[in-house]
mmCIF file as gemmi writes it, N, C-alpha and C atoms, coordinates in Angstrom:
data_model
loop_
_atom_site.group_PDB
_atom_site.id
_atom_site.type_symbol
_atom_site.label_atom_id
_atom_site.label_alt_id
_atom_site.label_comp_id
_atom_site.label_asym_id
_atom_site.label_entity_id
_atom_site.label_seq_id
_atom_site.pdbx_PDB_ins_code
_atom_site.Cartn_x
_atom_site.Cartn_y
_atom_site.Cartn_z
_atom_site.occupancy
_atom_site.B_iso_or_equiv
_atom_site.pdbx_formal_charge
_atom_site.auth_seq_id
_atom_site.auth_asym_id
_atom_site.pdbx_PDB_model_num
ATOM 1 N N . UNK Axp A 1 ? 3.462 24.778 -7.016 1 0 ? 1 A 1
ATOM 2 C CA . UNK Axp A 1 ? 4.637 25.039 -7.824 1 0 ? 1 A 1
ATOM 3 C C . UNK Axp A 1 ? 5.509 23.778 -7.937 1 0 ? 1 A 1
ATOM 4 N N . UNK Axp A 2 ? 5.773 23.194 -6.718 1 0 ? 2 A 1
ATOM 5 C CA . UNK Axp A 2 ? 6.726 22.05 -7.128 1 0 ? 2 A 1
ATOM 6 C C . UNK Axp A 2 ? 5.702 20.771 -7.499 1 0 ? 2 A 1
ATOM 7 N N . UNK Axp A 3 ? 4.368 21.052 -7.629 1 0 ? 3 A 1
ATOM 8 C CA . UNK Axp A 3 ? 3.73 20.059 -8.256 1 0 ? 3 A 1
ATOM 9 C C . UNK Axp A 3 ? 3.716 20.126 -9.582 1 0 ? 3 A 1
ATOM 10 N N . UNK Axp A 4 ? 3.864 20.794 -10.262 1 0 ? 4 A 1
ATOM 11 C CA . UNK Axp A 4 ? 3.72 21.591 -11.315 1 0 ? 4 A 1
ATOM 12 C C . UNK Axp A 4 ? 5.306 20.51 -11.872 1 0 ? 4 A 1
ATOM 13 N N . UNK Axp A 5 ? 6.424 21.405 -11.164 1 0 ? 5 A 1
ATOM 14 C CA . UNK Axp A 5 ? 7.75 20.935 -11.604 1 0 ? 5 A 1
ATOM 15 C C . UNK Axp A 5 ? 7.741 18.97 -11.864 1 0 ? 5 A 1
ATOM 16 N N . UNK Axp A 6 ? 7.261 18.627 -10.228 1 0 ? 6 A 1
ATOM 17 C CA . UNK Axp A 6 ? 7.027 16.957 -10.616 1 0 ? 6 A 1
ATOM 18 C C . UNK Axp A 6 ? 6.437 16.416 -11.957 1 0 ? 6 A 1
ATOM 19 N N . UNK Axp A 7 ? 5.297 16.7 -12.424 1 0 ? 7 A 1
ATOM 20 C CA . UNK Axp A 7 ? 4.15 16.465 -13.488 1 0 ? 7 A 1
ATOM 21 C C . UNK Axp A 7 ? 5.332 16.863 -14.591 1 0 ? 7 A 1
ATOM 22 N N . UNK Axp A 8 ? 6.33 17.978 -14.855 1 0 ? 8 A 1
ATOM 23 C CA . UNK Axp A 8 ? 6.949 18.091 -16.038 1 0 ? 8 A 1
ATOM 24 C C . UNK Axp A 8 ? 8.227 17.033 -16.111 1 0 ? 8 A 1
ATOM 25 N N . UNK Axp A 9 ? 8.623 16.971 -14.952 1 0 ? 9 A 1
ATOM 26 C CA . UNK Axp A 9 ? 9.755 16.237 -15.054 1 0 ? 9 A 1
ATOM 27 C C . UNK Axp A 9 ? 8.971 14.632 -15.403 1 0 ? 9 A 1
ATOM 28 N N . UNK Axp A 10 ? 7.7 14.094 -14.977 1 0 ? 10 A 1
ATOM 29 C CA . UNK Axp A 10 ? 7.817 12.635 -15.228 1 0 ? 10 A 1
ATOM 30 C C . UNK Axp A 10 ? 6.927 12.873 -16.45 1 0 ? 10 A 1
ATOM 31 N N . UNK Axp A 11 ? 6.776 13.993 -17.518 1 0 ? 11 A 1
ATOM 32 C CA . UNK Axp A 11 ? 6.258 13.72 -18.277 1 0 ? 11 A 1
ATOM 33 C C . UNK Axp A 11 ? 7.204 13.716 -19.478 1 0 ? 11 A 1
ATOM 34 N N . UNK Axp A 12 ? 7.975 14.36 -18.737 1 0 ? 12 A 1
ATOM 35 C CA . UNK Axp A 12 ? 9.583 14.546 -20.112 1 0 ? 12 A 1
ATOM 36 C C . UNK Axp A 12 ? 10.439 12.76 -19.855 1 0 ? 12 A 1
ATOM 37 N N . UNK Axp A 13 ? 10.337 11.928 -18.692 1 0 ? 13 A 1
ATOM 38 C CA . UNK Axp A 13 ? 10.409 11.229 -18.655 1 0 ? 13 A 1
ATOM 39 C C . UNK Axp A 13 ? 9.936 10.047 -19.133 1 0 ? 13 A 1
ATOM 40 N N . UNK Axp A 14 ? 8.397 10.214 -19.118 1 0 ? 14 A 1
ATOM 41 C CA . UNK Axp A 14 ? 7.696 8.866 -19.191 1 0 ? 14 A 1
ATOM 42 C C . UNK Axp A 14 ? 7.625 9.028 -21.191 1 0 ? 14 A 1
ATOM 43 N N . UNK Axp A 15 ? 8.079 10.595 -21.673 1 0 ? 15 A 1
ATOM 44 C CA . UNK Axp A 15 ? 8.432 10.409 -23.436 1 0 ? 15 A 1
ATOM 45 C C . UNK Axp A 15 ? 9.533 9.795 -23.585 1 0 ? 15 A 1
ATOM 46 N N . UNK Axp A 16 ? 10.411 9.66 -22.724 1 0 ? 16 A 1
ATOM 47 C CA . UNK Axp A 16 ? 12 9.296 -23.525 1 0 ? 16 A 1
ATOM 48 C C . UNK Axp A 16 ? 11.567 7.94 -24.04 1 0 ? 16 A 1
ATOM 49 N N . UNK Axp A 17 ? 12.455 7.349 -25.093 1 0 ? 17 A 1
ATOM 50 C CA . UNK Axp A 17 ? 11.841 5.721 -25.47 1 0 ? 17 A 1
ATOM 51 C C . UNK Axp A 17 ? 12.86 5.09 -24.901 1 0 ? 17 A 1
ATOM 52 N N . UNK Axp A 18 ? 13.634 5.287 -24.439 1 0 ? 18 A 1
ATOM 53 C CA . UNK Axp A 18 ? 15.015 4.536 -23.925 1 0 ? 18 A 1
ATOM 54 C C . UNK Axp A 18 ? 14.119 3.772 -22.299 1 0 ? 18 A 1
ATOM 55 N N . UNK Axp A 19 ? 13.2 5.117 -21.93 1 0 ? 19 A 1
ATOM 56 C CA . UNK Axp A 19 ? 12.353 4.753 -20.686 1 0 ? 19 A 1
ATOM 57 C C . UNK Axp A 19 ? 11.099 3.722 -21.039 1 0 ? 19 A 1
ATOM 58 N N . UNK Axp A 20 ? 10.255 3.974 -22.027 1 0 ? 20 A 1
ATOM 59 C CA . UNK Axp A 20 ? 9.351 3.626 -22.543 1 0 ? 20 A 1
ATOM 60 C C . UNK Axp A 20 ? 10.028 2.086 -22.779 1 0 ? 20 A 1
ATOM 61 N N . UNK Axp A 21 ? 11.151 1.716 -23.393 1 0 ? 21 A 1
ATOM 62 C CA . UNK Axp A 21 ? 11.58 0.361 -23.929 1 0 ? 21 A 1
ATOM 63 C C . UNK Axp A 21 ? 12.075 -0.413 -22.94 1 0 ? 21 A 1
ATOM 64 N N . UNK Axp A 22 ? 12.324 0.25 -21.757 1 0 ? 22 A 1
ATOM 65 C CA . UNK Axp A 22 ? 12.903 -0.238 -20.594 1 0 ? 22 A 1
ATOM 66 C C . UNK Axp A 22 ? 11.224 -1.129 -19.956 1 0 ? 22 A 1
ATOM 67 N N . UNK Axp A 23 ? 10.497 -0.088 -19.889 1 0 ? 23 A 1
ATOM 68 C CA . UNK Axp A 23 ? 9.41 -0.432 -18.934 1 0 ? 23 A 1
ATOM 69 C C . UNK Axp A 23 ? 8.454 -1.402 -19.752 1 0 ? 23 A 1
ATOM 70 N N . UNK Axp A 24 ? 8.55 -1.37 -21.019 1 0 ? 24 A 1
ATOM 71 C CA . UNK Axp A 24 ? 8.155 -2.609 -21.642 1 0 ? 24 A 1
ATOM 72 C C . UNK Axp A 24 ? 8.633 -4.019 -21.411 1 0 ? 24 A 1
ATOM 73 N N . UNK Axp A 25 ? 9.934 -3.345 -21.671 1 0 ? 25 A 1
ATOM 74 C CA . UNK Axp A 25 ? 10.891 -5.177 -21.423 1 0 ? 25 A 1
ATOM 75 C C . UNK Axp A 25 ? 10.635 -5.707 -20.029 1 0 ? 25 A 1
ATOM 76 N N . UNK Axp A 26 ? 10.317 -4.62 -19.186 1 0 ? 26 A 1
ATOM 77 C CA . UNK Axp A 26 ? 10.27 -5.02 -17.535 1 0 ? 26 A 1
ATOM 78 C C . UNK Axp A 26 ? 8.752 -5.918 -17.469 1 0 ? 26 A 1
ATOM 79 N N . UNK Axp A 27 ? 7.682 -5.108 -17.76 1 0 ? 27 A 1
ATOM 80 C CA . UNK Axp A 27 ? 6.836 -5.844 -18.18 1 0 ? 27 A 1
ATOM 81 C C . UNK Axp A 27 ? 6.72 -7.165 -18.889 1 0 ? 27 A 1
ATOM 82 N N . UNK Axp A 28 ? 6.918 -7.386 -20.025 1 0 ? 28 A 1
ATOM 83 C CA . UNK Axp A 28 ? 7.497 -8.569 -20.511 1 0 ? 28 A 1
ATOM 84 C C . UNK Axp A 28 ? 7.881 -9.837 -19.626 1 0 ? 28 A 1
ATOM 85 N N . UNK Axp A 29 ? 9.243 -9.249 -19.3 1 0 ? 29 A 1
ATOM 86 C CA . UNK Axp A 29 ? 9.85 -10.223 -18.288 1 0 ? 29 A 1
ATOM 87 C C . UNK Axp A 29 ? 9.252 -10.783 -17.147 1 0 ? 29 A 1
ATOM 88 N N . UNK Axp A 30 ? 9.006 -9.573 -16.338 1 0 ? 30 A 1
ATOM 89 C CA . UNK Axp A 30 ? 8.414 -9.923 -14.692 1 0 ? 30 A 1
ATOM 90 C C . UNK Axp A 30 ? 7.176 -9.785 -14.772 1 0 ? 30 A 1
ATOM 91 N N . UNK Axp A 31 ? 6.642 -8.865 -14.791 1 0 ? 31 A 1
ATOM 92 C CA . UNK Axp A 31 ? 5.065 -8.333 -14.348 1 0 ? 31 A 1
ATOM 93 C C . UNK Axp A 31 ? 4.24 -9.293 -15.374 1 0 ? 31 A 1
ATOM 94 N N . UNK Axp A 32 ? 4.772 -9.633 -16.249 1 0 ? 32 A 1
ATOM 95 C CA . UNK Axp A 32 ? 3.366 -10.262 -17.25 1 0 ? 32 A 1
ATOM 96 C C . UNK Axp A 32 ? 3.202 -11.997 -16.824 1 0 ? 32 A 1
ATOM 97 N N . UNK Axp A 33 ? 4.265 -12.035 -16.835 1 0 ? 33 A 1
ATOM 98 C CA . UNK Axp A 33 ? 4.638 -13.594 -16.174 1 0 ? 33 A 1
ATOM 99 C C . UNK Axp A 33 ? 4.033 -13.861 -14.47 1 0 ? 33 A 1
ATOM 100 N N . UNK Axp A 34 ? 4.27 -12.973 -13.755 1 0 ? 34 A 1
ATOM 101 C CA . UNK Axp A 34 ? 3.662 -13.307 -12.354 1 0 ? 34 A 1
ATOM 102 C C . UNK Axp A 34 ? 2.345 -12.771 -12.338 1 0 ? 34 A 1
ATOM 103 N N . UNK Axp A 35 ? 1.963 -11.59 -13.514 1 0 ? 35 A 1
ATOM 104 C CA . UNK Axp A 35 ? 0.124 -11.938 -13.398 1 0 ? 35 A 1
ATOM 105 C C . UNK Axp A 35 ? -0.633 -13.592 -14.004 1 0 ? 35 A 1
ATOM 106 N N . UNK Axp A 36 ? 0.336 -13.853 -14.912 1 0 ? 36 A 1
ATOM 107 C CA . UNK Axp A 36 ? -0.218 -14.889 -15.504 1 0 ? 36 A 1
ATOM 108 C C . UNK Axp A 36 ? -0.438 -16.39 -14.307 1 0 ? 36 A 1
ATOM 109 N N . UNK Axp A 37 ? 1.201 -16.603 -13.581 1 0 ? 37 A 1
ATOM 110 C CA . UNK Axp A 37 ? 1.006 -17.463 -12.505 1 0 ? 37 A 1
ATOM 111 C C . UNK Axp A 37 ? 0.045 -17.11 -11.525 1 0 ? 37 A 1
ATOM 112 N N . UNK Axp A 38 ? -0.121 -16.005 -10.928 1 0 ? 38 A 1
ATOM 113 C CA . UNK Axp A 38 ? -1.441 -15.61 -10.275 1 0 ? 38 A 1
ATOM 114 C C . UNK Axp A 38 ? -2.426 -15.608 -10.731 1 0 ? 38 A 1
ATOM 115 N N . UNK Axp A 39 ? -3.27 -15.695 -11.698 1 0 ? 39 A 1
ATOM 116 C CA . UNK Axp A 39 ? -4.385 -15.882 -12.087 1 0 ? 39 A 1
ATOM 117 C C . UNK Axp A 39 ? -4.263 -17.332 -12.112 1 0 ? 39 A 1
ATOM 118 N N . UNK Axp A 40 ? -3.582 -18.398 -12.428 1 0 ? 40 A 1
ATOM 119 C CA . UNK Axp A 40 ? -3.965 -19.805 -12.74 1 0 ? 40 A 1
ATOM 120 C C . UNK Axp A 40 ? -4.282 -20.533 -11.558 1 0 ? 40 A 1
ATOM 121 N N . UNK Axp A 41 ? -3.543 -20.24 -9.841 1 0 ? 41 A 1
ATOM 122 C CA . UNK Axp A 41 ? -3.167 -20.072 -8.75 1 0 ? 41 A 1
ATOM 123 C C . UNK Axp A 41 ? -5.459 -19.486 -8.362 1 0 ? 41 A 1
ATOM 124 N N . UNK Axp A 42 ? -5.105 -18.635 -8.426 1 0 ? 42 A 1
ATOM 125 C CA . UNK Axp A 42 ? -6.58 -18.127 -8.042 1 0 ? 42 A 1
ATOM 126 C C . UNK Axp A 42 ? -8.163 -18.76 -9.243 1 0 ? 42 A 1
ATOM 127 N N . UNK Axp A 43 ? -7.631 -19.121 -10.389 1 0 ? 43 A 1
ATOM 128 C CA . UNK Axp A 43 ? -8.803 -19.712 -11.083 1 0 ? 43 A 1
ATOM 129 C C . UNK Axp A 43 ? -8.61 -21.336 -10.298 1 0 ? 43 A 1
ATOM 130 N N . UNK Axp A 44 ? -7.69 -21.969 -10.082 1 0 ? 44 A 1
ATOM 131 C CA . UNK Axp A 44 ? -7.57 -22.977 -9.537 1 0 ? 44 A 1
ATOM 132 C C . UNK Axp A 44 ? -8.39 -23.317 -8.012 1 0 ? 44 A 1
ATOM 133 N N . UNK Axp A 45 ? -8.124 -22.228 -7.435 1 0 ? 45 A 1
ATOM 134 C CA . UNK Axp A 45 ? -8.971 -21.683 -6.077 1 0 ? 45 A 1
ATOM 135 C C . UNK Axp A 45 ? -9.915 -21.381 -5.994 1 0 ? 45 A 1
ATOM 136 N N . UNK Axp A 46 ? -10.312 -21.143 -7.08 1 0 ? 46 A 1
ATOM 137 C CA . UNK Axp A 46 ? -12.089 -20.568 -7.632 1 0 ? 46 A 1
ATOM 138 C C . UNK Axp A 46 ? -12.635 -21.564 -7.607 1 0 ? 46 A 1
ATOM 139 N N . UNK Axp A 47 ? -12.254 -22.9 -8.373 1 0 ? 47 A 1
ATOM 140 C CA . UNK Axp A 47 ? -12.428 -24.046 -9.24 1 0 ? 47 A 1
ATOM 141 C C . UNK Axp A 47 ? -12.929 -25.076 -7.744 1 0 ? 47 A 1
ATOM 142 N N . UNK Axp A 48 ? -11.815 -24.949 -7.11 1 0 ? 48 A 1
ATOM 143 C CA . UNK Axp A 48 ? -12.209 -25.676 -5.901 1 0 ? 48 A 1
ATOM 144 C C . UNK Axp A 48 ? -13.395 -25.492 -4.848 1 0 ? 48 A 1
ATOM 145 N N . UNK Axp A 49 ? -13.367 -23.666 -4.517 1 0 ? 49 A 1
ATOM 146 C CA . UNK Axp A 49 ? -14.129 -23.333 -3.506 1 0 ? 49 A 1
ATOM 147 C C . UNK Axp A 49 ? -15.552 -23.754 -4.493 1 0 ? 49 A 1
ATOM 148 N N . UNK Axp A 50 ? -15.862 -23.656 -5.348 1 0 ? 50 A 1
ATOM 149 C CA . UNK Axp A 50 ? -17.213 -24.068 -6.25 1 0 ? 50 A 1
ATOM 150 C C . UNK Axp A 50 ? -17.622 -25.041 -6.15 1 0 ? 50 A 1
ATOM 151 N N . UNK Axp A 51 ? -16.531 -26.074 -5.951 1 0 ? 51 A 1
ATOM 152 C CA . UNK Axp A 51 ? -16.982 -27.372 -6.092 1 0 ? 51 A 1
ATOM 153 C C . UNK Axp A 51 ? -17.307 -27.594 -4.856 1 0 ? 51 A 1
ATOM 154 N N . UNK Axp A 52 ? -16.782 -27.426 -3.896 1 0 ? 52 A 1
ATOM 155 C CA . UNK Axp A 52 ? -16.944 -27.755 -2.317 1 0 ? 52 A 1
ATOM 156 C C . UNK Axp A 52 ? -18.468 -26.964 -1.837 1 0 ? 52 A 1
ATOM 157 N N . UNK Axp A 53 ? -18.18 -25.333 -2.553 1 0 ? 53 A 1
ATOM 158 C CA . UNK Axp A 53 ? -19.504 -25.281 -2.002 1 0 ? 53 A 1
ATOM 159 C C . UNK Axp A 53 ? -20.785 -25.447 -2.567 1 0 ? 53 A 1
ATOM 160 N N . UNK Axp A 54 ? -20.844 -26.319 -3.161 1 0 ? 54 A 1
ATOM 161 C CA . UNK Axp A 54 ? -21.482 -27.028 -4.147 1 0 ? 54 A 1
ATOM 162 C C . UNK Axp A 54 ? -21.836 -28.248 -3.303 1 0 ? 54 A 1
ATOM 163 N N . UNK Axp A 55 ? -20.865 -29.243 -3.386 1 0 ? 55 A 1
ATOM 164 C CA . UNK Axp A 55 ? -21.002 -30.357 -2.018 1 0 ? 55 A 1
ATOM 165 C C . UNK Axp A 55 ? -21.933 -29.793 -0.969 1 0 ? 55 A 1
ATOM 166 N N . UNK Axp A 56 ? -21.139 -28.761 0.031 1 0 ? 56 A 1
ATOM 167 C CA . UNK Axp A 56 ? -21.885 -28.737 1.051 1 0 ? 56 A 1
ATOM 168 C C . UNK Axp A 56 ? -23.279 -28.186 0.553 1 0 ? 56 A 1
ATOM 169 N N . UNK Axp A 57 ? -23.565 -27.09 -0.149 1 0 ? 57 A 1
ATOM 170 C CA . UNK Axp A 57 ? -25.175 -27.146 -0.058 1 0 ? 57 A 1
ATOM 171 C C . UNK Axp A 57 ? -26.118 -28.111 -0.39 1 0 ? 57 A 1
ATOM 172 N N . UNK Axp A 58 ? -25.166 -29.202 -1.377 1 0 ? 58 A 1
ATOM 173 C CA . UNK Axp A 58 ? -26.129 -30.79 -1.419 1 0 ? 58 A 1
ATOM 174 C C . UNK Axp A 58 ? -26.318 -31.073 -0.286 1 0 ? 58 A 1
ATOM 175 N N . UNK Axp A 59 ? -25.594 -31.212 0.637 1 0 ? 59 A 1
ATOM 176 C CA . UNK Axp A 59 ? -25.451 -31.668 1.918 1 0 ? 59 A 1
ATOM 177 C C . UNK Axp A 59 ? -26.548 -30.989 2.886 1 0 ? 59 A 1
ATOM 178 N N . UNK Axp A 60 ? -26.201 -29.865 3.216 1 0 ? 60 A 1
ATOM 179 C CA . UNK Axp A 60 ? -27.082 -28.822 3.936 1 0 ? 60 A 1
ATOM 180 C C . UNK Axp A 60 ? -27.636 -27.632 3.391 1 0 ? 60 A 1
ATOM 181 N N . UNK Axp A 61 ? -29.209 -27.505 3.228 1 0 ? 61 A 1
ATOM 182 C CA . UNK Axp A 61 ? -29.649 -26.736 2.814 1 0 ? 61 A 1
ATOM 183 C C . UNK Axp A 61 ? -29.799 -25.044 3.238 1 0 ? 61 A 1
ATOM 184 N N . UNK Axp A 62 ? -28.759 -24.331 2.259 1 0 ? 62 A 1
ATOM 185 C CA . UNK Axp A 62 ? -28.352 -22.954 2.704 1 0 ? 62 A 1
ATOM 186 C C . UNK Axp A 62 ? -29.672 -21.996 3.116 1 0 ? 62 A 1
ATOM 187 N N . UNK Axp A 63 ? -30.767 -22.19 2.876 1 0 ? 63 A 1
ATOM 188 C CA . UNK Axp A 63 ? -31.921 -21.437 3.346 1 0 ? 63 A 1
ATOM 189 C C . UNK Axp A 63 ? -32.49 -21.849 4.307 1 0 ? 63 A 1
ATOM 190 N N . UNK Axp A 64 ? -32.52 -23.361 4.596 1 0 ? 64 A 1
ATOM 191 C CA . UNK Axp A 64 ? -33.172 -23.655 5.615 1 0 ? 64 A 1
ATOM 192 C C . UNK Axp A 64 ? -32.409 -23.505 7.108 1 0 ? 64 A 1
ATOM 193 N N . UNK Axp A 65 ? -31.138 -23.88 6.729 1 0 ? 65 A 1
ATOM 194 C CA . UNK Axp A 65 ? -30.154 -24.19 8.317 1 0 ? 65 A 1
ATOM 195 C C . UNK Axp A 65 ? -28.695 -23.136 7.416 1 0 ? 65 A 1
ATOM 196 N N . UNK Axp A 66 ? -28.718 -21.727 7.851 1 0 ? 66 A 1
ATOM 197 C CA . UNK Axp A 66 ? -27.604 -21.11 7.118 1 0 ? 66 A 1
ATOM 198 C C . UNK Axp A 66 ? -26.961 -21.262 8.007 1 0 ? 66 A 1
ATOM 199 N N . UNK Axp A 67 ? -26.727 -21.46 9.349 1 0 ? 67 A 1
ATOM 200 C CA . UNK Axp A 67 ? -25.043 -21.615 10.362 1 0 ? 67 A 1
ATOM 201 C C . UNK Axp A 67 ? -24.817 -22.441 10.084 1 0 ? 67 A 1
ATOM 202 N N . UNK Axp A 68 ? -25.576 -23.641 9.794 1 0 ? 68 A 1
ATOM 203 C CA . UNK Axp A 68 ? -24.875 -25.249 9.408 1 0 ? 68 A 1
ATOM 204 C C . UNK Axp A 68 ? -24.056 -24.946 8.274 1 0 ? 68 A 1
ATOM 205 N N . UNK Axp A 69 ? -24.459 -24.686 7.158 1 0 ? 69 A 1
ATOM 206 C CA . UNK Axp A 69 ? -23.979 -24.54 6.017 1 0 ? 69 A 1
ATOM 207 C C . UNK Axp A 69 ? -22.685 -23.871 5.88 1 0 ? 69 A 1
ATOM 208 N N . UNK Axp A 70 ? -22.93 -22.46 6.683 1 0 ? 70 A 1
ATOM 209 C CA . UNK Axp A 70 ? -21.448 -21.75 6.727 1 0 ? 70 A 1
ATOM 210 C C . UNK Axp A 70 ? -20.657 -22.475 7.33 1 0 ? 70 A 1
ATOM 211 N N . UNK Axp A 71 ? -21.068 -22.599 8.815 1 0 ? 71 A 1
ATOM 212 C CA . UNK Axp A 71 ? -19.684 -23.865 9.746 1 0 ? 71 A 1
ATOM 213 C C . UNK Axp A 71 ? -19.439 -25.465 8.663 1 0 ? 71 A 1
ATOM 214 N N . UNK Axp A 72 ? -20.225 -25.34 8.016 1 0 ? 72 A 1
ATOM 215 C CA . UNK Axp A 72 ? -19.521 -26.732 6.88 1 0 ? 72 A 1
ATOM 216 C C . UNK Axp A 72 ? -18.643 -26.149 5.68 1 0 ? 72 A 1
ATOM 217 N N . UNK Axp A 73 ? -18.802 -25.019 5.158 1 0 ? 73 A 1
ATOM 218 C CA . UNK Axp A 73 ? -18.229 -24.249 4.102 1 0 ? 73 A 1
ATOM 219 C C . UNK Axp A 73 ? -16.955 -23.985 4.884 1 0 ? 73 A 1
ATOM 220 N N . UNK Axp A 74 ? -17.022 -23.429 5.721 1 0 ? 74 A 1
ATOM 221 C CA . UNK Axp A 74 ? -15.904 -22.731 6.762 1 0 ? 74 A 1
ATOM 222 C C . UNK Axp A 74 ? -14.653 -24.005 6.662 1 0 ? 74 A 1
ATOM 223 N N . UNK Axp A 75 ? -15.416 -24.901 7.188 1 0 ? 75 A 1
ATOM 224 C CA . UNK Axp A 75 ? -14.651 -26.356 7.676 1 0 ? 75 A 1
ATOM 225 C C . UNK Axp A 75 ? -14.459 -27.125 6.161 1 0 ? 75 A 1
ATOM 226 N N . UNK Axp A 76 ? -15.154 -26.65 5.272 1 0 ? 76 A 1
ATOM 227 C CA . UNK Axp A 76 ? -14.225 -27.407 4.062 1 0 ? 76 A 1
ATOM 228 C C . UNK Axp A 76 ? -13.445 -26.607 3.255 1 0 ? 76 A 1
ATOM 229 N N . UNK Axp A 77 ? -13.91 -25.572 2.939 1 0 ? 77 A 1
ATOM 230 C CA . UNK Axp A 77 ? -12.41 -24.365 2.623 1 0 ? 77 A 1
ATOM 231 C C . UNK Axp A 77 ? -11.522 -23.984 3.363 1 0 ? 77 A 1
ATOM 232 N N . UNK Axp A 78 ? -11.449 -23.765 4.443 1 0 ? 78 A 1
ATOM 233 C CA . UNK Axp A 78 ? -10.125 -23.807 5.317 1 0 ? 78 A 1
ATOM 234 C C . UNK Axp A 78 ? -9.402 -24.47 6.336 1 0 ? 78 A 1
ATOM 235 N N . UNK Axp A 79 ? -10.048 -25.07 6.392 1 0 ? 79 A 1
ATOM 236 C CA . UNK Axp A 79 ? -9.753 -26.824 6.69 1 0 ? 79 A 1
ATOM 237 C C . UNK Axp A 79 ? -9.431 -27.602 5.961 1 0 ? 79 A 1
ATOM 238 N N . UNK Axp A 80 ? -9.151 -28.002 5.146 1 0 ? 80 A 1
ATOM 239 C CA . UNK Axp A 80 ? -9.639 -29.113 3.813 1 0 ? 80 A 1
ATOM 240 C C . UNK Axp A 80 ? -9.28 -30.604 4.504 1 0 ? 80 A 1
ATOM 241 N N . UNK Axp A 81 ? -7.931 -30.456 5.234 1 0 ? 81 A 1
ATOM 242 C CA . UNK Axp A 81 ? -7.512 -32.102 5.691 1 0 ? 81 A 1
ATOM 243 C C . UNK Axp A 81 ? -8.287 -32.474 6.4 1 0 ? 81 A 1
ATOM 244 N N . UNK Axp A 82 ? -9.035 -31.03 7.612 1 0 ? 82 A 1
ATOM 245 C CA . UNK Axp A 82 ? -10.203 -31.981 8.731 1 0 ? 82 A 1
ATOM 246 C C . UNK Axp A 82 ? -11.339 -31.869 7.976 1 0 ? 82 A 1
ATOM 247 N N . UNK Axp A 83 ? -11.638 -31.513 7.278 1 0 ? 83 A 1
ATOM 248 C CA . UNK Axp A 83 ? -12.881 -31.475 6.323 1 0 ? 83 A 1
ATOM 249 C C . UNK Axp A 83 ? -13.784 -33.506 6.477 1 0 ? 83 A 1
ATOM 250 N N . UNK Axp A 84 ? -12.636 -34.583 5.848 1 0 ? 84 A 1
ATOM 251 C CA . UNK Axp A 84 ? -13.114 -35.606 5.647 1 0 ? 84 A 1
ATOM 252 C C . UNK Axp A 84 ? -13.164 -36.218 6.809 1 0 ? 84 A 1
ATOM 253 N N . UNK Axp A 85 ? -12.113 -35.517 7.894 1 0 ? 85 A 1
ATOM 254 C CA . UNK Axp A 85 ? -12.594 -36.111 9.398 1 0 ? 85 A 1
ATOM 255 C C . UNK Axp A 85 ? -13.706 -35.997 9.948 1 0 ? 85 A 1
ATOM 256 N N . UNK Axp A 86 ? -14.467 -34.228 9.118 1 0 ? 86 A 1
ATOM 257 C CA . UNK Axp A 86 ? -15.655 -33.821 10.135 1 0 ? 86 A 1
ATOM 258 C C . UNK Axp A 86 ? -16.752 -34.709 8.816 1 0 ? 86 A 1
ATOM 259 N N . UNK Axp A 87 ? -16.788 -35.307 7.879 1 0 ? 87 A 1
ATOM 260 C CA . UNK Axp A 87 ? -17.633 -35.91 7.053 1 0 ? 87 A 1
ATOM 261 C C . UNK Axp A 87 ? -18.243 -37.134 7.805 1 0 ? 87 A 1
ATOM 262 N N . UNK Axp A 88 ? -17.147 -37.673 8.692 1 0 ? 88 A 1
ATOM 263 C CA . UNK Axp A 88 ? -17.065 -39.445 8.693 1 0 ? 88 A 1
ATOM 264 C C . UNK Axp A 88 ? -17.812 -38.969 10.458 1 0 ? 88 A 1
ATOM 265 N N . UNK Axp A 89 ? -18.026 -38.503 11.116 1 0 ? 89 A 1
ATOM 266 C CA . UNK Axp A 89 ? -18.34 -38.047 11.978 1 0 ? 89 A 1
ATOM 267 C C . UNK Axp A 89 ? -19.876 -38.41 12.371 1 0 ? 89 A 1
């Protein structure tokens, strides 16, 4: 019963356009703008982890020696500054 009541009340709600024009503009403003900085943020992060793990499997071959490979992946994606320390090594 009071599920019933919820479902009418946000459906008489989510018709008003005063609500509808609100939650657009909100969109607009905030939500469309911080998906957009988050995606450039994470394609950027994509962009990198590819390239690195790209490097390391030139480096070490992922079928033949896979702990090497991960402990080098490991150590150049979340590492990145000791990354060129553990290169020169």
């Amino acid at each position: 019963m009071l599920r019933n009541i919820l479902f009418q009340v946000i459906r008489k709600v989510a018709g008003d356009p005063k609500v509808q024009k609100q939650a657009a503009e909100t969109y607009e403003d905030t939500v469309r703008p911080r998906v957009k900085s988050a995606q450039k943020f994470v394609k950027k992060n994509m962009d990198f982890a590819k390239k690195e793990l790209g490097d390391v499997a030139r480096e070490t071959n992922p079928l033949e020696e896979p702990s090497k490979f991960l402990k080098k992946a490991r150590e150049r994606l979340f590492d990145p500054e000791d990354s060129d320390e553990t290169a020169k090594r």
